[in-house]
TORKOL-4160 file (C-alpha; in steps of 0.2 Angstrom, whole numbers, padded with zeros to 4 digits, m for minus):
266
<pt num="1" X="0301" Y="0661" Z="0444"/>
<pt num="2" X="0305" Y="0672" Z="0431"/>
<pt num="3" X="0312" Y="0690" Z="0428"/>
<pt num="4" X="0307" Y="0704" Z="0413"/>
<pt num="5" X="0317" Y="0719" Z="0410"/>
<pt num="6" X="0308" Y="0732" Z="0401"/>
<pt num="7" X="0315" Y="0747" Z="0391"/>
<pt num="8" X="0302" Y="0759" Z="0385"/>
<pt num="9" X="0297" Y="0777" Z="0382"/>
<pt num="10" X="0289" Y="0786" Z="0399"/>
<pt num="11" X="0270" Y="0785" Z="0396"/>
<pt num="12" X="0266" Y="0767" Z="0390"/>
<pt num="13" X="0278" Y="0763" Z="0403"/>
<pt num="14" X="0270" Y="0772" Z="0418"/>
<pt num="15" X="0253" Y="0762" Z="0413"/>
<pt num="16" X="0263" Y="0745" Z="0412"/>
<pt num="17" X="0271" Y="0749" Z="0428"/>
<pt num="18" X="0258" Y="0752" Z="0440"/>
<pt num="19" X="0248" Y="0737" Z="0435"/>
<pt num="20" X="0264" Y="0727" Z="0440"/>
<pt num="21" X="0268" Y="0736" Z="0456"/>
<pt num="22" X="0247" Y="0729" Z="0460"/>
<pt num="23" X="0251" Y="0715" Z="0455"/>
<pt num="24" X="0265" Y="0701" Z="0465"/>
<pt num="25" X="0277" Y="0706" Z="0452"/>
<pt num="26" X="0295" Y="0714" Z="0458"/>
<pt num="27" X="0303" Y="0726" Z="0448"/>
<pt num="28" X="0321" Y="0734" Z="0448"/>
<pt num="29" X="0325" Y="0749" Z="0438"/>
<pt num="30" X="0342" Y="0747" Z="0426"/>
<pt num="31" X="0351" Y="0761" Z="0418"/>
<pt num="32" X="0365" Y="0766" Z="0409"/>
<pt num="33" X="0360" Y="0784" Z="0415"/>
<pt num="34" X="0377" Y="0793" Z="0416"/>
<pt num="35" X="0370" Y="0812" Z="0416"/>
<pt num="36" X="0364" Y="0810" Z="0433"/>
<pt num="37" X="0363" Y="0804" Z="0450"/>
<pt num="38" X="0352" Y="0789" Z="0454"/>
<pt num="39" X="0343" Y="0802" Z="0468"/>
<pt num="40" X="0342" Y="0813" Z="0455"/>
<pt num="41" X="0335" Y="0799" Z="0441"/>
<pt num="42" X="0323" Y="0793" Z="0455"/>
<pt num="43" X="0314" Y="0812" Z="0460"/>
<pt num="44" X="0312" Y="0814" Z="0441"/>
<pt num="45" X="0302" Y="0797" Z="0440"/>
<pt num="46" X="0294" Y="0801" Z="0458"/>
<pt num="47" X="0288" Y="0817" Z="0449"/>
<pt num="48" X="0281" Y="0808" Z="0434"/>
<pt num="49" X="0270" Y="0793" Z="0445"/>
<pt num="50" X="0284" Y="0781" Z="0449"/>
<pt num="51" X="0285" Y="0774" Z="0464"/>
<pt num="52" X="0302" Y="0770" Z="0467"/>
<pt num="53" X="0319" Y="0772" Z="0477"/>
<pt num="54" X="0337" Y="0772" Z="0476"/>
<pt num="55" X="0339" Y="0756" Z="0482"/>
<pt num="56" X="0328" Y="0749" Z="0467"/>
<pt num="57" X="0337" Y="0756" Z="0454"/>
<pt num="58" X="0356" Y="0749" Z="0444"/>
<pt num="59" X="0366" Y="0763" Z="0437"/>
<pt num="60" X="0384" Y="0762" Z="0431"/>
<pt num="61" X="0392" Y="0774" Z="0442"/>
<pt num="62" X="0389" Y="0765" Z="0456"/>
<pt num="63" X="0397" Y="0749" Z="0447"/>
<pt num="64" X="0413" Y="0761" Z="0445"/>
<pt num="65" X="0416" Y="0765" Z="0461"/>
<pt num="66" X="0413" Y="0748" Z="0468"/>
<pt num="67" X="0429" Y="0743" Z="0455"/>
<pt num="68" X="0437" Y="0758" Z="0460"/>
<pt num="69" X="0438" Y="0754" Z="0478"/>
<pt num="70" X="0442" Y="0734" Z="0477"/>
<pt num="71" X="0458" Y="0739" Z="0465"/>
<pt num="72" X="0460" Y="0753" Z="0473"/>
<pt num="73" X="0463" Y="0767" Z="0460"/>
<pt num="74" X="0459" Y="0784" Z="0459"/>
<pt num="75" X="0452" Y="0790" Z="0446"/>
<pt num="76" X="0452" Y="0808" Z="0433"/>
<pt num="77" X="0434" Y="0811" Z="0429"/>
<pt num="78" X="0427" Y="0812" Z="0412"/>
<pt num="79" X="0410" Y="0813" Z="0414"/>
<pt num="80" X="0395" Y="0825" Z="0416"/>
<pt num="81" X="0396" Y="0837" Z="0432"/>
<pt num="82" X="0378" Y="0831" Z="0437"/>
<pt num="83" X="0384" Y="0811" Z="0441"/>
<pt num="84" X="0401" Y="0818" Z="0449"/>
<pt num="85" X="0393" Y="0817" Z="0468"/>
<pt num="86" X="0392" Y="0797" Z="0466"/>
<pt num="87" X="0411" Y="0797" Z="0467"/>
<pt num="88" X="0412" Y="0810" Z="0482"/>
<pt num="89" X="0419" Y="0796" Z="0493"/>
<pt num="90" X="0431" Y="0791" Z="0481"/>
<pt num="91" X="0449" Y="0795" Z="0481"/>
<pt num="92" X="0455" Y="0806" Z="0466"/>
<pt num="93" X="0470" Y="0813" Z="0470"/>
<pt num="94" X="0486" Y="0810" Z="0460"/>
<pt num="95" X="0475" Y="0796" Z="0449"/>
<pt num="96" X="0480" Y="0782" Z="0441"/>
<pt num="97" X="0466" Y="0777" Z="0432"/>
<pt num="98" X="0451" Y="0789" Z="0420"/>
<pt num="99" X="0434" Y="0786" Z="0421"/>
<pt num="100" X="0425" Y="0791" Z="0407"/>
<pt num="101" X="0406" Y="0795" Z="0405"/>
<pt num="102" X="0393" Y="0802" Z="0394"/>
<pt num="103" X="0400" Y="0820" Z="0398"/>
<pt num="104" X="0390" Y="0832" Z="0384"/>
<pt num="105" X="0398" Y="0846" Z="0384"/>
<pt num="106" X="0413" Y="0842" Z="0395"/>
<pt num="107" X="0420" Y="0833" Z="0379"/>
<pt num="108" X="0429" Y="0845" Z="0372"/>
<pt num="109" X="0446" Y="0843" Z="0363"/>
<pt num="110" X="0453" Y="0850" Z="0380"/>
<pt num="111" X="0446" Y="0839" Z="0392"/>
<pt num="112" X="0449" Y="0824" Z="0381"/>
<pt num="113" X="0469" Y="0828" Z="0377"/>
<pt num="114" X="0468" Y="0827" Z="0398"/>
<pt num="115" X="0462" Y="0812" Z="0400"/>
<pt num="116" X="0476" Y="0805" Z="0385"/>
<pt num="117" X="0489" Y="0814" Z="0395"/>
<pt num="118" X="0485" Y="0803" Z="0411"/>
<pt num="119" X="0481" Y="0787" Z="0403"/>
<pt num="120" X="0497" Y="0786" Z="0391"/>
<pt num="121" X="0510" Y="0792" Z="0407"/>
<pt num="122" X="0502" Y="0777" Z="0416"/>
<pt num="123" X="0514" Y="0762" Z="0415"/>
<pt num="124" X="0498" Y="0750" Z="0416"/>
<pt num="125" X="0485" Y="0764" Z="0410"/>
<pt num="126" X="0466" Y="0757" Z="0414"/>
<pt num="127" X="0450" Y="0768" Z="0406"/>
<pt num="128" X="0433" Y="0764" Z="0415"/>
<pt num="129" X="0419" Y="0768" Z="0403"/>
<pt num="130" X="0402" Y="0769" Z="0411"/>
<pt num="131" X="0394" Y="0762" Z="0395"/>
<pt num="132" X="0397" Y="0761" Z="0377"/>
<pt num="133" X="0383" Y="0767" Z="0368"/>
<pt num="134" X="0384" Y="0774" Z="0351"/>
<pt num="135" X="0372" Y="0787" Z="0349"/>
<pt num="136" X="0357" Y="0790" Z="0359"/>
<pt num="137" X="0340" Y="0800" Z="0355"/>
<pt num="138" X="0334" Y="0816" Z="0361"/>
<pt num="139" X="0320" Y="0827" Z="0358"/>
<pt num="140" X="0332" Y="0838" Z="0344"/>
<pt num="141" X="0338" Y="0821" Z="0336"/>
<pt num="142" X="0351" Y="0809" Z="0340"/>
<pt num="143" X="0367" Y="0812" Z="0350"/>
<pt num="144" X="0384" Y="0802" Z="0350"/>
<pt num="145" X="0386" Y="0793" Z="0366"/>
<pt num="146" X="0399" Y="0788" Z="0377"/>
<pt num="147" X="0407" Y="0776" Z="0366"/>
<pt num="148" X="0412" Y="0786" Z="0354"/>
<pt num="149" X="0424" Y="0794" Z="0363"/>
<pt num="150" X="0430" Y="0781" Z="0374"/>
<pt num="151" X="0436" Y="0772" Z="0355"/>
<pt num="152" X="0446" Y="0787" Z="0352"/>
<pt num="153" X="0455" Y="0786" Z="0369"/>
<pt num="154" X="0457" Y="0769" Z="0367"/>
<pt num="155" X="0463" Y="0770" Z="0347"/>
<pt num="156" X="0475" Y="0785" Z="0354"/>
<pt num="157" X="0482" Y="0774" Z="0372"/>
<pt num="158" X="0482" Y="0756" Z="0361"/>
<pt num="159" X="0471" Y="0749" Z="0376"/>
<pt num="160" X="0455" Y="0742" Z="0378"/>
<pt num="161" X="0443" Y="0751" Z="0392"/>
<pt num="162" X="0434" Y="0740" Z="0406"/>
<pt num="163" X="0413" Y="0745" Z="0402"/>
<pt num="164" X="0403" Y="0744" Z="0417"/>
<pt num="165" X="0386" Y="0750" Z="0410"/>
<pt num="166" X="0376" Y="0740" Z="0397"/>
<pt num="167" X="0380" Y="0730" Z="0385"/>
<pt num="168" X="0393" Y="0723" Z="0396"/>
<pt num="169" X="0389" Y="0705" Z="0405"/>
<pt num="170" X="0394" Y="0709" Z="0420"/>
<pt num="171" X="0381" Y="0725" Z="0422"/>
<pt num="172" X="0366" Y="0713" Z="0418"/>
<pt num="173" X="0376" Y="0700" Z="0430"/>
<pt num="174" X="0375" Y="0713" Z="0441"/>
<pt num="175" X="0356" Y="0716" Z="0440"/>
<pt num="176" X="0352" Y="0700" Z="0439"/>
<pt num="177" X="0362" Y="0696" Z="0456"/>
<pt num="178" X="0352" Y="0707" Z="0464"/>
<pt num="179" X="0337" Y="0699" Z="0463"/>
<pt num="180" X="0344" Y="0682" Z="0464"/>
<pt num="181" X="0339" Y="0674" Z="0449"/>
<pt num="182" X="0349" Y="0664" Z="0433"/>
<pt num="183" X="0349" Y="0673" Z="0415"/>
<pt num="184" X="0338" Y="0661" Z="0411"/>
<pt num="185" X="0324" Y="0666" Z="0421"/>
<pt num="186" X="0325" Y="0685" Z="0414"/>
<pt num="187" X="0317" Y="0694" Z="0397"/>
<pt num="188" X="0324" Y="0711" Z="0392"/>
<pt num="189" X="0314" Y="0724" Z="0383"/>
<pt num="190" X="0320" Y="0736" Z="0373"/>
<pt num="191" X="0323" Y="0746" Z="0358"/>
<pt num="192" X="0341" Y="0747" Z="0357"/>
<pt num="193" X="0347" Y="0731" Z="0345"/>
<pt num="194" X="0365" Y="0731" Z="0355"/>
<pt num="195" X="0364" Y="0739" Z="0373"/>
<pt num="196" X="0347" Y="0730" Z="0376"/>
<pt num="197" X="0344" Y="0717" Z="0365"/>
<pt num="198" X="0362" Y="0710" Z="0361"/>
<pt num="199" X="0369" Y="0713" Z="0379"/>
<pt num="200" X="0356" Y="0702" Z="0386"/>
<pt num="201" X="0360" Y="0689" Z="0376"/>
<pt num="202" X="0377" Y="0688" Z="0378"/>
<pt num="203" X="0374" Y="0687" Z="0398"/>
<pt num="204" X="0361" Y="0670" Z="0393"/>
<pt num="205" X="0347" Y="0681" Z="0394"/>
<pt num="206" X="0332" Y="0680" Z="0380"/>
<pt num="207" X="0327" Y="0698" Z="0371"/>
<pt num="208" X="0313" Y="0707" Z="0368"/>
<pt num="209" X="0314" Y="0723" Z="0353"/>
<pt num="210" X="0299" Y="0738" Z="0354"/>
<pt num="211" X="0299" Y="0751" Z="0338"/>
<pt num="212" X="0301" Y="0766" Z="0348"/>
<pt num="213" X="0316" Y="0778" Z="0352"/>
<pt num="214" X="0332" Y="0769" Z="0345"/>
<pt num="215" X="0325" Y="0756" Z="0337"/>
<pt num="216" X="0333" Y="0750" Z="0320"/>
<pt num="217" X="0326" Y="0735" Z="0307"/>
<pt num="218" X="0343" Y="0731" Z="0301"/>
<pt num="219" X="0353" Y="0717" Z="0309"/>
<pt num="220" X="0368" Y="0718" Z="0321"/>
<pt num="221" X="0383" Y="0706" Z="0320"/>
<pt num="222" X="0382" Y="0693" Z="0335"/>
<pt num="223" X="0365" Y="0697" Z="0342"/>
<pt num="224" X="0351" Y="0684" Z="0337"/>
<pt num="225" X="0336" Y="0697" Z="0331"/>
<pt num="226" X="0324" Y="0696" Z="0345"/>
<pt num="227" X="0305" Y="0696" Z="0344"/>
<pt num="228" X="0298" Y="0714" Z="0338"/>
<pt num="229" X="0284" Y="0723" Z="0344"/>
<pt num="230" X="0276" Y="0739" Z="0340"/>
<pt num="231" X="0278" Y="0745" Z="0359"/>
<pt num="232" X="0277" Y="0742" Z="0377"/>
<pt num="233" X="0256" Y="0743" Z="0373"/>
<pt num="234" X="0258" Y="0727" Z="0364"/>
<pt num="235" X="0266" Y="0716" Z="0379"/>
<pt num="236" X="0254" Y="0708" Z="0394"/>
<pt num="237" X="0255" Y="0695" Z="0408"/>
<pt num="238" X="0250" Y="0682" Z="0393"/>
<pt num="239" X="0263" Y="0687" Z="0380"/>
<pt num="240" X="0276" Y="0687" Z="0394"/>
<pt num="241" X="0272" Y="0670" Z="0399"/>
<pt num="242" X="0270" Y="0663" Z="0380"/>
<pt num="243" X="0289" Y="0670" Z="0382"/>
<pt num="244" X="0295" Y="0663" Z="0393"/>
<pt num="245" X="0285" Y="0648" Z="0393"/>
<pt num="246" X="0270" Y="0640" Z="0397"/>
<pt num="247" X="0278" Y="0628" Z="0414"/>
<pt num="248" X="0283" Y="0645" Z="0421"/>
<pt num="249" X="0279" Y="0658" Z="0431"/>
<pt num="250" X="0282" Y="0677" Z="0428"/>
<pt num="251" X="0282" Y="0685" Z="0445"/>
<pt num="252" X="0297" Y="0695" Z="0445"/>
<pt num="253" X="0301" Y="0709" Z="0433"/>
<pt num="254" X="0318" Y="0720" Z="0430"/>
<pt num="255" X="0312" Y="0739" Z="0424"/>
<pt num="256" X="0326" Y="0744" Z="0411"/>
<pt num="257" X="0327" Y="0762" Z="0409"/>
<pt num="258" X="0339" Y="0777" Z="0403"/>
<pt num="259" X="0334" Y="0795" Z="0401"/>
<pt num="260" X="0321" Y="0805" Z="0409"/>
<pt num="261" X="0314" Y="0814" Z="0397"/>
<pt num="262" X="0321" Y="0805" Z="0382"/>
<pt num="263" X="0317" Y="0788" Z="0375"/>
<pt num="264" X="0321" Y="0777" Z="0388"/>
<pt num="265" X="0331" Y="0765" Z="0383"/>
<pt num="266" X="0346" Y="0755" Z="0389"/>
């Protein structure tokens, strides 16, 4: 038994997809979409030929609030108005914790010297990032990312924020609990050398690298460079099972995704 998470643009992915969802393959959707809700992530997909549901897809706000309730702290939000309902059954009054996001515009100077104030009045001040990406690509270029600005809140506080969104382990522990499998038994493809490729390794997982959206030639520090393929149009069953080897079966497969409408990559 084996798993495969893939991190592609729309099209090529849309084709790979519905010949898995024929086949006996399962699939699960992971994404360190934090502009959105999953309902929100999952109509847009419905709307472009994907047939999936909440329940398939791994988000980082959903992480949050699942660490938010078992140490029971209330956050102050900083994060992008469109992913706020997936905290409408937290408490956030009188917080004691931020929770920081990829919030666009919301990060102005004004609404980052907030989130300072509350973390450096906190005797034990704790900052949940929902990733900590560097940059990601849109259709007008590249944009910073989340992690940008969670390093300046940790440089200003002198702490170090808890990541629930990729590259962290336990997001791709997560992912892989849920379909009940080891690291072992899982590929991850992407184009992204750290979130994708190098937060897979770190969680025993082996790596996959495609040339589209993010992708980079130059090597990162700690990540072993991955296999590199053109784009998802050059993976099939028979590559996969080279892969991960010839005394195993591929018959379960992790989806990896990030932006509709932009290169989606984790």
């Amino acid at each position: 038994c084996a798993q495969l998470l893939i991190c592609v643009k729309l099209t090529p992915l849309l084709l790979l997809y519905n010949r898995i969802k024929a086949s006996s393959l399962k699939l699960r959707f992971c994404t360190n979409e934090t502009q959105a809700t999953r309902e929100k992530f999952v109509k847009k997909l419905q709307g472009l030929g994907f047939d999936i549901s909440v329940d398939e897809v791994t988000a980082p706000a959903p992480a949050a609030c699942r660490v938010l309730k078992e140490r029971n702290l209330r956050p102050h939000l900083l994060v992008h108005n469109d992913v706020v309902p997936e905290f409408a059954e937290i408490d956030k009054a009188n917080p004691n914790c931020v929770v920081i996001g990829d919030a666009a515009d919301n990060f102005s100077y004004a609404n980052l010297n907030e989130a300072f104030r509350i973390l450096i009045g906190l005797e034990n001040p704790v900052l949940i990032s929902l990733g900590r990406g560097r940059y990601y690509k849109e259709t007008d270029g590249l944009k910073l990312d989340v992690g940008a600005y969670m390093k300046a809140l940790e440089y200003a506080c002198d702490i170090q924020a808890e990541v629930v969104g990729k590259p962290a382990k336990m997001f791709f522990e997560s992912a892989l609990a849920e379909l009940g499998v080891q690291p072992q038994q899982a590929i991850m493809i992407g184009d992204d050398i750290v979130n994708d490729v190098g937060g897979a390794q770190q969680c025993g997982m082996r790596a996959l690298q495609v040339r589209t959206g993010k992708y980079r030639s130059f090597p990162v520090g700690g990540t072993d460079l991955p296999s590199v393929y053109t784009s998802i149009c050059c993976l099939n069953k028979h590559l996969l099972v080279q892969q991960l080897g010839s005394n195993q079966v591929v018959d379960d497969i992790f989806i990896c995704k990030k932006h509709f409408g932009k290169t989606l990559c984790m």
